[in-house]
N, C-alpha and C positions, 0 to 999 in steps of 0.2 A: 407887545414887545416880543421878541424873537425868542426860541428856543436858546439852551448854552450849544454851541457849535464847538464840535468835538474831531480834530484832522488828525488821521493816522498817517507817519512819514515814514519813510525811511528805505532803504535799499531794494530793488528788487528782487519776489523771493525771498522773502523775510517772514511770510506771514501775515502779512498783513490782512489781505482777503480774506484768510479762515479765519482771521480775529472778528473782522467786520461780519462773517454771517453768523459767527457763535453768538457775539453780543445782537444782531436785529432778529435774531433767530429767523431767519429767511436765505435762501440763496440768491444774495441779489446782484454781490461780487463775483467775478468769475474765478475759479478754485483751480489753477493749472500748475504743473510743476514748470511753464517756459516761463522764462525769466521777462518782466515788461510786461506782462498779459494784462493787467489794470493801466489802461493808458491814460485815464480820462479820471476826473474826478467823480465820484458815486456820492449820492444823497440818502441817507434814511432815516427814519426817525428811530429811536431808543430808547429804552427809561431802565431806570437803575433808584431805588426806595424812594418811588413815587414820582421822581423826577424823568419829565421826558427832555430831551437830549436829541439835537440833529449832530449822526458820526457823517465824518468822508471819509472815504477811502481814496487812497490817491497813485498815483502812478509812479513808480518807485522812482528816487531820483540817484542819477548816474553824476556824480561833478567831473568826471574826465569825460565823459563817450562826447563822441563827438557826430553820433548818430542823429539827422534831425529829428526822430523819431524822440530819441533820448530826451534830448535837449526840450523839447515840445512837455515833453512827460515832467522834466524836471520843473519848468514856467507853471505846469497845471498845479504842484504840489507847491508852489511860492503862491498862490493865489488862495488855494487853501488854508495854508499856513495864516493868510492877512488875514483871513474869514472868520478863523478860528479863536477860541477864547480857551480854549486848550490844547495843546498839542502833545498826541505822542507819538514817542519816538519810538520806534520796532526797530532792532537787530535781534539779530541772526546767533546762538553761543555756539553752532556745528561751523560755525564760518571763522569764529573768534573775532577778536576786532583786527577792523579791513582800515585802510586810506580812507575809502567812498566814505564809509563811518563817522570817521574825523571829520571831514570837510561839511556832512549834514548838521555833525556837532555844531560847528562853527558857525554855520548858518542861522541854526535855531535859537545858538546863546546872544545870537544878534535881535531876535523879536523882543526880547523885553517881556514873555509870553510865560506861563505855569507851563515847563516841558517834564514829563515825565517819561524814563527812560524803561519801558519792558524790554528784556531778555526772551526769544522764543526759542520755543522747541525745547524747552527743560521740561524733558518727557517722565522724567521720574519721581514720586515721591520722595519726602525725604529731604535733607541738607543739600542745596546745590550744589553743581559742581564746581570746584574752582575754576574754569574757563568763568564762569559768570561775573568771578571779581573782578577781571583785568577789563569790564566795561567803564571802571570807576575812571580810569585814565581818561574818560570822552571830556568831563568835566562841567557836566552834566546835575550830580549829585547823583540820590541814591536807586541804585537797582531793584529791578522786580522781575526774579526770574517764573516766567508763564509757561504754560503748553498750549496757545489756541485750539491743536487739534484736538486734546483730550479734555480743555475746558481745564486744567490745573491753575492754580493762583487766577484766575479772574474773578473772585470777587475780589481782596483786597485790590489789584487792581482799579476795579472798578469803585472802590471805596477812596483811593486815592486819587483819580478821575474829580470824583461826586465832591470832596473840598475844594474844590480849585472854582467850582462854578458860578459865575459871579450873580449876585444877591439880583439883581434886577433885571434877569430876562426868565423869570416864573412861568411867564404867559405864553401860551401855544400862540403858533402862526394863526390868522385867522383862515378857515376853513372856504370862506365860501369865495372860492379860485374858480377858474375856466382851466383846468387840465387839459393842453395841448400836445397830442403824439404828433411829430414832426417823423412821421415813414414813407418807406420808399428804398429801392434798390441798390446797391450800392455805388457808391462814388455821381449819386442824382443832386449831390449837393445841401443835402441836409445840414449839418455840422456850420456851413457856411452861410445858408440862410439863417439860424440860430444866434451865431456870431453877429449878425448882419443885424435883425433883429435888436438883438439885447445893447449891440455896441461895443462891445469887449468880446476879444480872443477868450470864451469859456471856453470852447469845445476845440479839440485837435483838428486844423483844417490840413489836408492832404490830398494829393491826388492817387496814392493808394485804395484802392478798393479797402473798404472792410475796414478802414481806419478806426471809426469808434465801433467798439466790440461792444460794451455795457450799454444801458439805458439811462440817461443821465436827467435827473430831476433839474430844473432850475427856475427858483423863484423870480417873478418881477410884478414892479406894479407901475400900470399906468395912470396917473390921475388916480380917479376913486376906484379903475379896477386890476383887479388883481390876478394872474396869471401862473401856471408853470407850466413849461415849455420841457417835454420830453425828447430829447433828441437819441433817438433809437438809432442799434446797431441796423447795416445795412441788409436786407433781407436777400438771402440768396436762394436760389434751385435749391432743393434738398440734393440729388446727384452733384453739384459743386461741393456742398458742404462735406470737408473730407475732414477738419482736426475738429476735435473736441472743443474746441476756444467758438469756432462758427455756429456748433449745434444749438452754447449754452445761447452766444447772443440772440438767434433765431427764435428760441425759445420765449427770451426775455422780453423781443419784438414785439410777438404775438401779445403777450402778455400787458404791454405798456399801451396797446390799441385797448384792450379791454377796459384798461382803469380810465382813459381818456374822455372828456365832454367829447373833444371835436381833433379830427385826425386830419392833415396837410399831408393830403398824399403827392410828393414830391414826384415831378417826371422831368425826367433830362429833354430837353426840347430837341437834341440832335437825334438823339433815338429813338423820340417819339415812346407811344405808349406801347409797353414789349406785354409778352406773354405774364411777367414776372408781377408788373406793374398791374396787371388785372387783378391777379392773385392778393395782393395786398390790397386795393381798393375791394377786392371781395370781401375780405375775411372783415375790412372795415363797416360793409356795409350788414354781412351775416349778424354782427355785434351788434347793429341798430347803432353806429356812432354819426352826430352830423359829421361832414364831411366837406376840403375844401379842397379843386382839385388845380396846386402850384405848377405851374410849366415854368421850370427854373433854366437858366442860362437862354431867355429869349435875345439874348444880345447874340449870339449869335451867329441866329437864321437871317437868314437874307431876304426883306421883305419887299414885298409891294401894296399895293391894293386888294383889299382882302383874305391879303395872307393870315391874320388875325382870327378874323372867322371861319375862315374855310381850316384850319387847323383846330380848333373846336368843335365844329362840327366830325372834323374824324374823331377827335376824343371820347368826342358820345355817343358814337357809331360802334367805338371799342368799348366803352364801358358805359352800354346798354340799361345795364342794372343801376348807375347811379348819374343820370341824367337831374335829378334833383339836386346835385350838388353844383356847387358857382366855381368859374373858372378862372383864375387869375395868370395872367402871365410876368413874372419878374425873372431878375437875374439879382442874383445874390451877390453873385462879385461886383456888380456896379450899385446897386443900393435902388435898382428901379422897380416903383412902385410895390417894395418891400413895405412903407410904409401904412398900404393900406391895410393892411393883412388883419392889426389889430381891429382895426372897426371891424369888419368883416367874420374874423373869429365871436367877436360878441353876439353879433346879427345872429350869424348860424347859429351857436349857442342858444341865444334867446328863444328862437325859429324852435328847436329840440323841444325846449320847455313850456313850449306853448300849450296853454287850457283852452276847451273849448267848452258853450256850458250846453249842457244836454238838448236844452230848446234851441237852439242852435244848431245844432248839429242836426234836429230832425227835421231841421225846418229846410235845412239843405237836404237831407236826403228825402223824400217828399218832391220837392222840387226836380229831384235829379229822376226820382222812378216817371214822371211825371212827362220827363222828356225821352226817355230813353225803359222801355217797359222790363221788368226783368225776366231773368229767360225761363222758358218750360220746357218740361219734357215727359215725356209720353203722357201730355194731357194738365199734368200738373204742374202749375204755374208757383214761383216763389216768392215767398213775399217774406217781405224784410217788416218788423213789425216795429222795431225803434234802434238806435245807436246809441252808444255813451263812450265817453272818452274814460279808459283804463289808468292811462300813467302818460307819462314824458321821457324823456333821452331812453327812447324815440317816444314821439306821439303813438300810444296805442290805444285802440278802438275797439269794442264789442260790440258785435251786428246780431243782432237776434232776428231770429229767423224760423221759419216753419219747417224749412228742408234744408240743412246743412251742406247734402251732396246736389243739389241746383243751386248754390250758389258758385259759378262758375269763376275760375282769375280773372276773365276778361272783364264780367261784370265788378268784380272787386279792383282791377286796378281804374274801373270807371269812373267807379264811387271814388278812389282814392284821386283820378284827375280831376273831376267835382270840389274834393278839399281842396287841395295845392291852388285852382284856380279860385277859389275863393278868399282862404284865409293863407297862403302863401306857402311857409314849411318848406322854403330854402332850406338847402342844405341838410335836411335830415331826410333818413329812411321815417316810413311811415307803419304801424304793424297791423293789422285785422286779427280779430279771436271771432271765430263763429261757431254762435253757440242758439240750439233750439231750445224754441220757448219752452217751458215747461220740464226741460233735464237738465242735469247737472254738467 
């Protein structure tokens, strides 16, 4: 059974994000003073006396704007809100009670849900202030004036959180997921493949560049497997990235390839693969992640006969370094061959985690010096004395060896086209350690 699901709502600019990284103790929300900068819903986990706990953080909701942007932000926070088996509610006491206020009130007295109302930015010890009382008018019940930024009243906070939790989701999510980073540059159509994917508007689909800023967790499970699909802010140039909101999501990018099985490097098919788009299939392949590489909106290019292949072949032409990864072409707004993606993530997956048993492995490498002799130099010839398989995601391999520097790349990516033609290892980077006999 599921974690208790914990949704922060309320106004934009309220607070809310500096509540969500005090209590994961992470920066995983983005921390700005522009109003809207959490658009999307965020996933973490948390624990409070022993108990762990998934919070969102959600995208402030506006009941008047008539921003699509807004209106987008407000649908992500009603989604949350369904999710949740607790809700709080964040205002603002430097703002006092607003309209916006009221109408979320209203909203929330409609779930039927444990709402509990925190007061922010009650920066001072001490007896609150009376602005804090005139929250009681939301009708809501009782007040909890907090300071996220300073960490004030969040335990009892969090003690009154920790009651509400209902007796039968004890049990952690199960663990053993294929964590999917959905990256790629912005406006490649991420968000929309996600959507497309999962079947539900989770993610803010826009034709704004840069639309999702955060890194957005989301579980699913198909049949007996089970999934979460990272849909990462869109990665720009460094020289583009000019506000503080781009730096964090960049950073956070980076950072959602490194936790990931298997990364969906996203390319706009009319743009083909840019400079940008290498750089992110780099830093994927630097990480050892398997790798699947999406040509999204192939609806479209305008085809013929062998327009398919001949457009993969440039792909692998431009990203040289990750020719091991498989090629898929959909389009996310029409739902083509979207569907295959799942199999496909599991294969490469599997492909990552693949063992190989040591007699095996030398029985191929034997075979291979056997055909192709390994190289010498100035007289002295190298010899590979045995292999062993190190680890998985990625396959890595120790070559023991008599001379470390005659072991040449060309001879090691030989060995390494030796593996792939034999036992396959789709989809993943592959790693070499060479180490001589006899040292450490």
């Amino acid at each position: 059974m599921a974690k208790p699901v914990v949704a922060i709502v309320g106004r934009p600019n309220v607070g809310k994000s500096t509540f969500f990284n005090y209590v994961t103790g992470k920066r995983i929300s983005i921390v700005e003073d522009t109003p809207g900068v959490t658009r999307d819903r965020i996933y973490a986990e948390a624990e409070w006396r022993d108990r762990k706990f998934t919070l969102i953080d959600t995208g402030g909701i506006e009941p008047y704007s008539e921003d699509i942007i807004m209106q987008q932000m407000k649908r992500q926070a009603e989604i949350a809100i369904e999710t949740a088996d607790v809700i709080l509610f964040m205002v603002d006491v430097k703002d006092g009670l607003t309209a916006a206020d009221k109408e979320v009130a209203t909203l929330l007295r409609k779930t039927r849900k444990p709402v509990i109302l925190a007061v922010n930015k009650v920066d001072r010890i001490g007896e609150p202030p009376p602005e804090v009382y005139e929250f009681y008018n939301l009708g809501i019940g009782d007040v909890m004036p907090i300071s996220s930024i300073h960490g004030l009243g969040m335990g009892d906070l969090l003690d009154e959180i920790y009651k509400h939790f209902p007796e039968d989701k004890e049990e952690d999510y199960d663990e053993d997921v294929i964590k999917v980073a959905v990256v790629g540059k912005p406006n490649a159509g991420k968000s929309s493949l996600v959507n497309s994917i999962l079947g539900e508007n989770r993610v803010i689909v826009s034709d704004i560049p840069g639309t999702t800023r955060d890194a957005i967790d989301t579980y699913v499970e198909k049949g007996e497997d089970k999934f979460v699909f990272i849909d990462t802010a869109g990665l720009r140039k460094k020289s583009k990235i000019v506000e503080n909101i781009e730096r964090y999501s960049t950073i956070r990018s980076w950072s959602a390839i490194e936790r990931a099985d298997v990364c969906l490097i996203m390319i706009d098919a009319v743009d083909g693969v840019t400079e940008q788009d290498t750089k992110i299939a780099g830093y994927a392949h630097e990480q050892g992640k398997a790798s699947i590489i999406v040509i999204n909106k192939w609806d479209l290019i305008e085809k013929e006969t062998g327009t398919l292949e001949e457009y993969r072949k440039v792909v692998y032409e431009k990203l040289g370094f990750m020719t091991y990864a498989p090629v898929i072409f959909i389009s996310a707004k029409t739902g083509q061959r979207v569907h295959k993606l799942y199999d496909l993530i599991k294969y490469v997956a599997g492909q990552a985690a693949f063992r190989i048993s040591t007699g095996m492995l030398n029985d191929l490498v034997n075979e291979a010096i056997a055909i192709v002799q390994p190289p010498s130099d100035k007289g002295r010839r190298l010899k590979i004395y045995y292999m062993t398989q190190a680890g998985v995601k990625p396959p890595t391999f120790i070559i023991f060896v008599n001379d470390a520097e005659l072991l040449h790349y060309s001879y090691v990516r030989y060995l390494e086209n030796q593996l792939r033609k034999s036992f396959g290892f789709e989809g993943t980077p592959i790693r070499f350690i060479h180490k001589e006999k006899g040292k450490e």
